[in-house]
GUVO-536950 format. One record per residue: z, x, y of N, C-alpha, C, O, CB in turn; residue in one letter. Coordinates in steps of 0.1 Angstrom, whole numbers, plus 5000, padded with zeros to 4 digits. Each point is the difference from the previous one (the first is absolute). Glycine has a CB too. Example, Ala and Ser with C-alpha at 12.3 -4.5 7.8 and 13.67 -1.06 7.14 Angstrom:
! residues 2
507851324943500049915012500050095012500750105000500549714988a 498150155023500050095011500849925011500150055011497750074983s 
! end
This chain:
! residues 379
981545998586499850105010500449955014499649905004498550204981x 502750005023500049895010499350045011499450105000502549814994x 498249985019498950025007500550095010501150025004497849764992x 500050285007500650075015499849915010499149915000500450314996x 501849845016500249935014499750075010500550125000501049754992x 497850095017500050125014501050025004500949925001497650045008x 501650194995501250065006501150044986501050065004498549775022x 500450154966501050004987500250134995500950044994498549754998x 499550305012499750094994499750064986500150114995500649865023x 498949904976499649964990498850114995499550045010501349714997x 498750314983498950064996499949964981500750034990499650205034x 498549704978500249944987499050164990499849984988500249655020x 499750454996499350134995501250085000499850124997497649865013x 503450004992501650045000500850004990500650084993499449865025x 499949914982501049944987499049974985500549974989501249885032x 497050174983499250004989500050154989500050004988498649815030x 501350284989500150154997500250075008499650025011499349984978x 502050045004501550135009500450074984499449984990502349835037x 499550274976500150114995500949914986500050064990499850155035x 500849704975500749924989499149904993500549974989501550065023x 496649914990498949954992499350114995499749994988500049835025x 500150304994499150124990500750044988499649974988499650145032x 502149964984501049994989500249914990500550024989500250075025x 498949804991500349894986498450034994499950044988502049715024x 496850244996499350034987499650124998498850014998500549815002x 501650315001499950084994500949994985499850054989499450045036x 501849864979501349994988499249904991500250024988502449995028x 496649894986499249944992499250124988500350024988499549775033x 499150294990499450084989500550084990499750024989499149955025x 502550114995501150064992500849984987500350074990499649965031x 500549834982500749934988498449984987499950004987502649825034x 496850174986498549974986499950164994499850044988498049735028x 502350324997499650164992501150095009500349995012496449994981x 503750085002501250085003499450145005500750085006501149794975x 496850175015499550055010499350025011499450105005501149914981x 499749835019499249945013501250105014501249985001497849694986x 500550385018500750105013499949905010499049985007500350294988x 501949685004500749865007500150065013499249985009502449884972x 499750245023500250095007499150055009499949975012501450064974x 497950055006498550045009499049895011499550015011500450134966x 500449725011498649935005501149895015499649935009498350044957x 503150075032500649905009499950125013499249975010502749854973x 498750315018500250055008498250045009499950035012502950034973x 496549945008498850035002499649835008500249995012499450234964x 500049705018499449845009501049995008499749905006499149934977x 502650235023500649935007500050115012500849995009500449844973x 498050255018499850125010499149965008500050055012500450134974x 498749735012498849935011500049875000499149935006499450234991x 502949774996499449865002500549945010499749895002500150094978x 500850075026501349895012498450005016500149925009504150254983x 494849915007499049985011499349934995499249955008500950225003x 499949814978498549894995500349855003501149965003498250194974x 499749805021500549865002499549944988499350074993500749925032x 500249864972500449954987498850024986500150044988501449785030x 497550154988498750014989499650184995499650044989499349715024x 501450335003500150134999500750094987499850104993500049825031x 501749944979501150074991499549984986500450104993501649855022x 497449984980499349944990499150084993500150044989500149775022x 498850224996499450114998500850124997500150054989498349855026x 502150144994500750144998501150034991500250114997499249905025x 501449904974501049984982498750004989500250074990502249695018x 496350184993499550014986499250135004499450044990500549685001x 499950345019499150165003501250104994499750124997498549825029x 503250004973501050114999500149974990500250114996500749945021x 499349854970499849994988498950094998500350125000500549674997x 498350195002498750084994500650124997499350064992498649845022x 503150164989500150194999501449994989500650104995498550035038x 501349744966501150044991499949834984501049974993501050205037x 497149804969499349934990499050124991500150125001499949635016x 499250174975499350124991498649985007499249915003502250094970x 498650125027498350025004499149894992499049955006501350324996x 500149694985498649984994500249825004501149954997498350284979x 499749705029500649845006500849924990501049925001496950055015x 501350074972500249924985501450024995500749934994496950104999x 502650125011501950004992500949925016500849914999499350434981x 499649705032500949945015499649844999500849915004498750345016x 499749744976500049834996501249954992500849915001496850104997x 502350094993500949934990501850055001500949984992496650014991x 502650095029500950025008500649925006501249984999498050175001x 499849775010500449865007500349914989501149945001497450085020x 501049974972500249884995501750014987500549904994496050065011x 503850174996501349964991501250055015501250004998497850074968x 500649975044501049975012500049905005500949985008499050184997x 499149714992500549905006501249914996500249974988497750065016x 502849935004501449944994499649834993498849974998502950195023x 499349754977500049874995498749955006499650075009502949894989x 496949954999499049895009500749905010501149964997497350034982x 500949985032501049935006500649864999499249935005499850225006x 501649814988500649854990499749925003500349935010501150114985x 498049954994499149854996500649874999499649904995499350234991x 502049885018500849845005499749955014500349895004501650174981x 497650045021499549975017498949914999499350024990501250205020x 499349714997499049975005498950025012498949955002502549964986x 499450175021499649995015500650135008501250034997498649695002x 499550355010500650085009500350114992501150035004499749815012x 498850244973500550134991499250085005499250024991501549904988x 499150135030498350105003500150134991499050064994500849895035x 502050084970499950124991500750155014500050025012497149844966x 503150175013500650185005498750055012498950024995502350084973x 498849925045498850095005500150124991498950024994501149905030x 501050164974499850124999499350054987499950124998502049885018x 497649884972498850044994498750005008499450094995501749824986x 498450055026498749995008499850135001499549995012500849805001x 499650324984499750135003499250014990498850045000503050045011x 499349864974499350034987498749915000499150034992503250024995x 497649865020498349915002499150135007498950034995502049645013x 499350395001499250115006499850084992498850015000501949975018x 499950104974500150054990499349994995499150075001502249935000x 498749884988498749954988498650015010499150054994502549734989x 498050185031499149955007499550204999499150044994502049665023x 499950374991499350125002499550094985499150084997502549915028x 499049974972499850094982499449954988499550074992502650015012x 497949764995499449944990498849905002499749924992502550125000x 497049995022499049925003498950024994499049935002501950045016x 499150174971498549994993499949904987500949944995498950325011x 498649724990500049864995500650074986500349924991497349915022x 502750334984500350034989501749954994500449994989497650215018x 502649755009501350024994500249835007501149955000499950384998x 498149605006500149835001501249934993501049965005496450044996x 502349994982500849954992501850045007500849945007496850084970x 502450135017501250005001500849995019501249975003498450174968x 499549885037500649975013500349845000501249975000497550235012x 500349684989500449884995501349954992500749935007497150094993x 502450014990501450084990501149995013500949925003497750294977x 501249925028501050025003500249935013501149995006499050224980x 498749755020500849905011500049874996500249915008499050215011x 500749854968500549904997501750014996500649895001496850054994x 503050125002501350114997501049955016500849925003497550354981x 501249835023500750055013499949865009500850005009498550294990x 499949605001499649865005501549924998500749945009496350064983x 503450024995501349954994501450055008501049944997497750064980x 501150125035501450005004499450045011500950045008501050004974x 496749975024499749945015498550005003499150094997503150005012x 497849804997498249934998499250125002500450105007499849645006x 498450264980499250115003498949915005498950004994501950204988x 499549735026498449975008498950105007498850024999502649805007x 499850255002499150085001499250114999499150035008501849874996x 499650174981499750094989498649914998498950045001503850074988x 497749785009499149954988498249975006499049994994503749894994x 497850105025498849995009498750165000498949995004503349825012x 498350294980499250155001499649944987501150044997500250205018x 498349714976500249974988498749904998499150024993503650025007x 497449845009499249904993498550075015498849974999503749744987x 498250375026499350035003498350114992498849995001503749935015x 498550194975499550094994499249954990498950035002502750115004x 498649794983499749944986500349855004500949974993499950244990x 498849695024500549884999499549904991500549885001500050195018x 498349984969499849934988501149984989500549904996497450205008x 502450044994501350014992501749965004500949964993497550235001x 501549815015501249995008500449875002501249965000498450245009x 498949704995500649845000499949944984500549894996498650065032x 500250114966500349964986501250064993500249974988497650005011x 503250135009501449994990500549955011501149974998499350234984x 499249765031501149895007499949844996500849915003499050245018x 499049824971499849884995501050014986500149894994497350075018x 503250144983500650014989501549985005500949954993497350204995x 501949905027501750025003500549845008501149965003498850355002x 498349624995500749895008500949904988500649915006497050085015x 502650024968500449964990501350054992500549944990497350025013x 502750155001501050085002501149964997500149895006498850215008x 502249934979501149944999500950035011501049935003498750064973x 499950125032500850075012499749895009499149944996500850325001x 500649705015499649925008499650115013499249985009502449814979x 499550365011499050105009498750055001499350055009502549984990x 498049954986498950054996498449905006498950025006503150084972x 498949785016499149845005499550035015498950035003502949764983x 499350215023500150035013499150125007499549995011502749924984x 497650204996499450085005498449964999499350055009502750114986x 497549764997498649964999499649915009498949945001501250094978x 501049965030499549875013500550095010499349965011501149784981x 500250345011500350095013499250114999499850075010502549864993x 497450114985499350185003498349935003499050075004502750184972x 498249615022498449975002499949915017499049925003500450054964x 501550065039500449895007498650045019500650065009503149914974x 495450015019499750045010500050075009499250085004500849824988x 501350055012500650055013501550044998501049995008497449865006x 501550204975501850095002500550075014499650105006500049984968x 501249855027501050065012500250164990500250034988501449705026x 498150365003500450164992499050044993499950124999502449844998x 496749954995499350084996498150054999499249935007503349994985x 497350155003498249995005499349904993500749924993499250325011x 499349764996498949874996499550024989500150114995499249845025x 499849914974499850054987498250035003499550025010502749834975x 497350155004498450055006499349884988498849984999501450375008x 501249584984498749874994500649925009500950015009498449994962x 499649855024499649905010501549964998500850034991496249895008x 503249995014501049935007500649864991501149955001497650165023x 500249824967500449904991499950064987499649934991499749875024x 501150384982499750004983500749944991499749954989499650225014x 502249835006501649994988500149845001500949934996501050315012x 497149724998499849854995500649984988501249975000496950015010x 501050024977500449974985501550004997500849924995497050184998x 502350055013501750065001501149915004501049964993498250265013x 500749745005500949895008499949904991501149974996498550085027x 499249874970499949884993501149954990500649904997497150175007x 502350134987501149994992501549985007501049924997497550214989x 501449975023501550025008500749915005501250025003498250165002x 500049714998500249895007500649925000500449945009498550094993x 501449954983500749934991501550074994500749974991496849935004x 502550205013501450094996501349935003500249935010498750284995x 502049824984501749965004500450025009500849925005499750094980x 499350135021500850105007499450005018498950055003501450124970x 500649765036499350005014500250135003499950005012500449764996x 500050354988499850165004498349994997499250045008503550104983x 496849794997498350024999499049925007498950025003501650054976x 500649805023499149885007500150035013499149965008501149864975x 500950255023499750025018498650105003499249985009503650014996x 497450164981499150085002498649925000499250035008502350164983x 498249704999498749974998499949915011498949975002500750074974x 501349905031499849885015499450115015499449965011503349844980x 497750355006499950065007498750075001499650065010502749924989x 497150014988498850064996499049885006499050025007502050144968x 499449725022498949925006500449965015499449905006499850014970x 501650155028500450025014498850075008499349965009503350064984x 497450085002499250115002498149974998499350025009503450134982x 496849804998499049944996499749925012499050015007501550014969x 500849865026499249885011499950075012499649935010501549844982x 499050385011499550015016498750015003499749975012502150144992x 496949964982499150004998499349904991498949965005501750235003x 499449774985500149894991500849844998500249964989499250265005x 500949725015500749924999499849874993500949944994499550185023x 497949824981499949894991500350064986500749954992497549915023x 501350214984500750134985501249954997500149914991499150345018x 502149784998501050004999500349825000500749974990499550315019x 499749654997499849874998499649894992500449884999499750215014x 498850024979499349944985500950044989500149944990497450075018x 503250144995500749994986501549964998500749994989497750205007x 502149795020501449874998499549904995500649964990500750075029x 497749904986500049864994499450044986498849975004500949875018x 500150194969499950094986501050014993500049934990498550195017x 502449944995501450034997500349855003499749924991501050375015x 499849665004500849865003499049904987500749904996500050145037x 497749984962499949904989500350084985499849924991498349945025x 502150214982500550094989501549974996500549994989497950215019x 502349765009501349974993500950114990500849964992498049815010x 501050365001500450074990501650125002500750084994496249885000x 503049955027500650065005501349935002499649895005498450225001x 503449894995500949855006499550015014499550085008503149914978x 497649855014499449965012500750035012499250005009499949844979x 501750175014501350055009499750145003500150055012501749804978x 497950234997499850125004498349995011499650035011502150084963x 497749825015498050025006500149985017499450065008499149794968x 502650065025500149915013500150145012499450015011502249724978x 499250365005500950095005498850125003499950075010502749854975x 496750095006498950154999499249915011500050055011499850094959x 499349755027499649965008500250035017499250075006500849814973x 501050065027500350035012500750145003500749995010499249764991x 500150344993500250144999498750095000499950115005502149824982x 496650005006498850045000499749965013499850095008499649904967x 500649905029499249935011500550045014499749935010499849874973x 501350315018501149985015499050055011500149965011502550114978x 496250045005499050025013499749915000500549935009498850244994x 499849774989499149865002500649895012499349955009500250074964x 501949975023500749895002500150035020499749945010501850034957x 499150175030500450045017498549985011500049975012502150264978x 497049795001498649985006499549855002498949975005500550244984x 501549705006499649904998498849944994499249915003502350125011x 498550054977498549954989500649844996501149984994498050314992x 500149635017499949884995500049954983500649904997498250125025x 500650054967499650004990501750064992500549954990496350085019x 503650074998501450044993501049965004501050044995498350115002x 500649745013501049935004500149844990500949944996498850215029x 498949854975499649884987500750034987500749924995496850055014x 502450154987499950024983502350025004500850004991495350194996x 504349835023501450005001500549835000501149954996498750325019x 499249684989501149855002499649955013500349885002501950194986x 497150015024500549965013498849935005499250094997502650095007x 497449695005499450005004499350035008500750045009500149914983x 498150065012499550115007500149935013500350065010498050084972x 501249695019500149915010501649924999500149884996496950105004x 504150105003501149915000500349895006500050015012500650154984x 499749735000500049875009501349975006500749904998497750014988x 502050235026501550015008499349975014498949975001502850254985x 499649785026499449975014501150155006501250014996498349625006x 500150455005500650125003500349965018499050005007499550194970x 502549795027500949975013500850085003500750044991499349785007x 500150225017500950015008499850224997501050074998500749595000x 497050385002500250144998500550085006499250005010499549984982x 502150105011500650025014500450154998500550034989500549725018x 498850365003500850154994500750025014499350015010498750144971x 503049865019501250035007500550105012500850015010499349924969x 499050155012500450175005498450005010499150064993502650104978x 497849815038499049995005499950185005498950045001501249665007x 500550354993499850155002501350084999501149985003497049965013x 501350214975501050024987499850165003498950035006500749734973x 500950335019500050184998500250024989500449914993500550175025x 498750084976500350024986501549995001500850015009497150154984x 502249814990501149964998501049895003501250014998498050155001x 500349755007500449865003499449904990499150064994501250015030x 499749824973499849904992499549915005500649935008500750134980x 497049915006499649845006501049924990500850054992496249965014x 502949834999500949914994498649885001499250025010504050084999x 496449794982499249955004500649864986500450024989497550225027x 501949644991500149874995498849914992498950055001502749985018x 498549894976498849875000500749924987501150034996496250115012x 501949744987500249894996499349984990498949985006501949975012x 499050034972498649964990501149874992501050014993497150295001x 500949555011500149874994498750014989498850035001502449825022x 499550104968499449984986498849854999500549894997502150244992x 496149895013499449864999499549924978499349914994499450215040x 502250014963499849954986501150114993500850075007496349834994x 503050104986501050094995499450104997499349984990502049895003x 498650275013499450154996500750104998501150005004497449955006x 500950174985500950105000499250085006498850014998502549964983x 500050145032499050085007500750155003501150055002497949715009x 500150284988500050215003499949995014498949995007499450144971x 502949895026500249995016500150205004500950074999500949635001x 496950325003500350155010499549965015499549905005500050304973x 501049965030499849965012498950195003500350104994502749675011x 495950235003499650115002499950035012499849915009499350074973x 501150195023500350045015498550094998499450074992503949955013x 496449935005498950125006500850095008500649975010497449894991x 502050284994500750095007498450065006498949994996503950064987x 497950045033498950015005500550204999501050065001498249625017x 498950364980500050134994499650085016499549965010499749974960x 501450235023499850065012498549995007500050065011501850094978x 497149795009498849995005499849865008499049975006500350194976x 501649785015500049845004499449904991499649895004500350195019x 499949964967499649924989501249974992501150064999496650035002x 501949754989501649994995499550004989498950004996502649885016x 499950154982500150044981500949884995501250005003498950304997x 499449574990500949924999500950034987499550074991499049775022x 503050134985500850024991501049894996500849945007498950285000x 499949754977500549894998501049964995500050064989498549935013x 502749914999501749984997500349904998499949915008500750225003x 499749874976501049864994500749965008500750085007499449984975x 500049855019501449855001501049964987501050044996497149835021x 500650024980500949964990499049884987499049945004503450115019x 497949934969499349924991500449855000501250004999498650204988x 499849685013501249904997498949914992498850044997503349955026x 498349934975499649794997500049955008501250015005499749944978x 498449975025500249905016499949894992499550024989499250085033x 501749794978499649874997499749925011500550025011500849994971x 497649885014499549925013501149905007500849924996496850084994x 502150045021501149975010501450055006500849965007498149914985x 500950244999500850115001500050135012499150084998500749854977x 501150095037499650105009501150114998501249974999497649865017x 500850284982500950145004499850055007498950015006501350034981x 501050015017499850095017500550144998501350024999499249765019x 498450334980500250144995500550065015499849935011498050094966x 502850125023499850105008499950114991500350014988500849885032x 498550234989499950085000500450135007500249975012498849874978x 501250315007500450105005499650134996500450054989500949815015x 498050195006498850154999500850135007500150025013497249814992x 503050214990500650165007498650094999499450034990503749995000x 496550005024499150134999500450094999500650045010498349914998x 501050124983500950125000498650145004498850024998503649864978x 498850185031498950115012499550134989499150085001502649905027x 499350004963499150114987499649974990500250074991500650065014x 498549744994499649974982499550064996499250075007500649764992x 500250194989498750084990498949984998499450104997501849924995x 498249855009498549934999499349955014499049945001501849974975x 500150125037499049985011501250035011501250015000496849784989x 500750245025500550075009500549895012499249905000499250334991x 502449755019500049915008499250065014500550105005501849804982x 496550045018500050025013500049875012499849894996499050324992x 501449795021499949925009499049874999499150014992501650195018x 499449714996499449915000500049874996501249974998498350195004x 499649714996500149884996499850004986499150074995500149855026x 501650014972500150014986500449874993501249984999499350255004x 498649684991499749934994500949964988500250094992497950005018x 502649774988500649974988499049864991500149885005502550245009x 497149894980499749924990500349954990500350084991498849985016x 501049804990500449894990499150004991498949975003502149885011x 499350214972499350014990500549904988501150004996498450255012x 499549654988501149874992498849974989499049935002502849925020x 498650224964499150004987498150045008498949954999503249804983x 498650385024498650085004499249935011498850035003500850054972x 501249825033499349955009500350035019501250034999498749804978x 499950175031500550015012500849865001499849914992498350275016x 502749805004500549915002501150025015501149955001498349994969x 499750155040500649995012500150185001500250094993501249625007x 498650275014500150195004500749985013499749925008497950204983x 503449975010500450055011500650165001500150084991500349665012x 499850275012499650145004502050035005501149944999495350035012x 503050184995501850065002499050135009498950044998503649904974x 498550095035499350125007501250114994501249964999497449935027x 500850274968500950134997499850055014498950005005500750074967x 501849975036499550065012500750144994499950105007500049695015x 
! end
């Protein structure tokens, strides 16, 4: 998918659904029943969709199904499910998310099949439609409504020969889904779930479950720290990979400089380096100009270190908000000196913070520790 750029005029609710994605899944249902009114249902969703915006549009394709599917949910179930095309190919490993323009059919099952009478076969069918694009978020109205039943056939799919399927038992339970609403069970249930998932071939399942205890360590963090080192004695995982989920789980921890998750990564918490010569360049800077800032870290033994650097940006009230930025990772050996720089564009319209005036703070962050501060004025 690609990204959008400012100014490009890019609209990814554009290229996601427009008038040649409807048509394709209308020609889907058509080719399954030759009395599906392809014609109708395209010319009809594409009369209000170009003002909606993307989740809107979502909604409004599966509200415009409803009038040309069968009334009764049990036969329109089984409508979706012989319009869906191939599964998506199982030779992937990574990055398949799948077609958006099924995601309607997840709204769909959500708006029509949420009574506990028709559970079984809704389950069925987003396990179905999961195969050619994730139903996390279908699946979430779900464990919300019935979540007895629902994590006991997700304890069935964590085992799954599908790997989308696998995947969906770590992302539709995931905390804090981007995009989506919350769950209403506790915050460590898919524990057990992960336990299994953990151990998956497929890093399409092991990023989702690094991401799940991503999410876990913002409220729970020794949680999440007791069941890496669990997995790392289970051994059940390659180690290369565990290494990988690990510091993929741990990246808030790590940016926070928690001590304990910097341990279970490799890094010491007391590094035995000498940090010289810290110096920032740009002593006073406007949006959109770039600090530039220097220093030196001699090695008093051989370590490995998580080199970030943190700015206190100062907020419209005069209070600061700190935000934290990689450098770089290495191996020092004792007696060993490197001499890093670095280069910060403030950019005057970021997306995660605002620039205002004032004294603003840079900080040497080295395996979660301080290790020198200096300042820059934004005029």
């Amino acid at each position: 998918m690609a990204t959008p750029q400012k100014g490009t005029g890019f609209s990814l609710k554009d290229q996601l659904f427009n008038v040649d994605r409807v048509s394709y899944l209308a020609s889907c249902f058509h080719a399954a029943d030759a009395r599906f009114d392809a014609a109708g249902f395209v010319a009809e969703t594409m009369k209000d969709l170009k003002k909606l915006e993307l989740k809107e549009r979502i909604v409004h394709i599966a509200s415009t199904l409803e009038r040309y599917l069968a009334a009764d949910y049990k036969v329109a179930a089984k409508q979706i499910a012989a319009a869906l095309p191939p599964p998506l190919d199982p030779t992937k490993r990574d990055n398949d998310f799948g077609d958006f323009i099924f995601a309607p059919l997840g709204e769909y099952v959500v708006r029509n099949g949420l009574e506990k009478r028709h559970l079984k076969l809704s389950l069925k069918t987003i396990k179905a439609i999961t195969q050619r694009f994730s139903m996390e978020d279908a699946i979430r109205a779900f464990i919300n409504t019935h979540p007895s039943e629902t994590l006991r056939t997700l304890e069935k799919w964590s085992t799954d020969g599908n790997y989308h399927v696998r995947r969906l038992v770590s992302e539709g339970t995931r905390p804090r889904l981007p995009w989506s609403g919350r769950l209403s069970i506790d915050t460590t249930t898919a524990i057990p779930l992960l336990n299994t998932l953990h151990a998956d071939p497929t890093r399409y399942v092991t990023r989702s479950v690094s991401n799940h205890l991503n999410d876990i360590a913002k409220t729970h963090p020794d949680l999440v720290l007791e069941t890496l080192k669990q997995w790392q004695q289970l051994s059940q995982q390659d180690a290369t990979e565990l290494q990988w989920m690990c510091k993929h789980a741990l990246r808030t921890l790590v940016k926070q400089g928690d001590r304990k998750a910097l341990a279970l990564l490799g890094f010491s918490p007391s590094p035995k380096i000498t940090v010289t010569d810290f110096a920032i360049h740009t002593p006073q800077v406007r949006p959109g100009d770039a600090i530039e800032f220097t220093f030196e870290i001699t090695g008093r033994k051989n370590e490995s270190l998580l080199i970030d650097y943190v700015i206190d940006f100062v907020k419209a009230n005069g209070s600061t908000s700190p935000k934290v930025h990689k450098i770089k990772q290495l191996r020092i050996k004792k007696g060993e000196t490197v001499s890093l720089k670095k280069r910060h564009v403030l950019r005057d319209a970021a997306t995660t913070y605002s620039l205002y005036p004032g004294i603003h703070h840079v900080t040497l962050q080295i395996n979660g520790g301080s290790f020198g501060t200096q300042s820059f004025d934004l005029q």
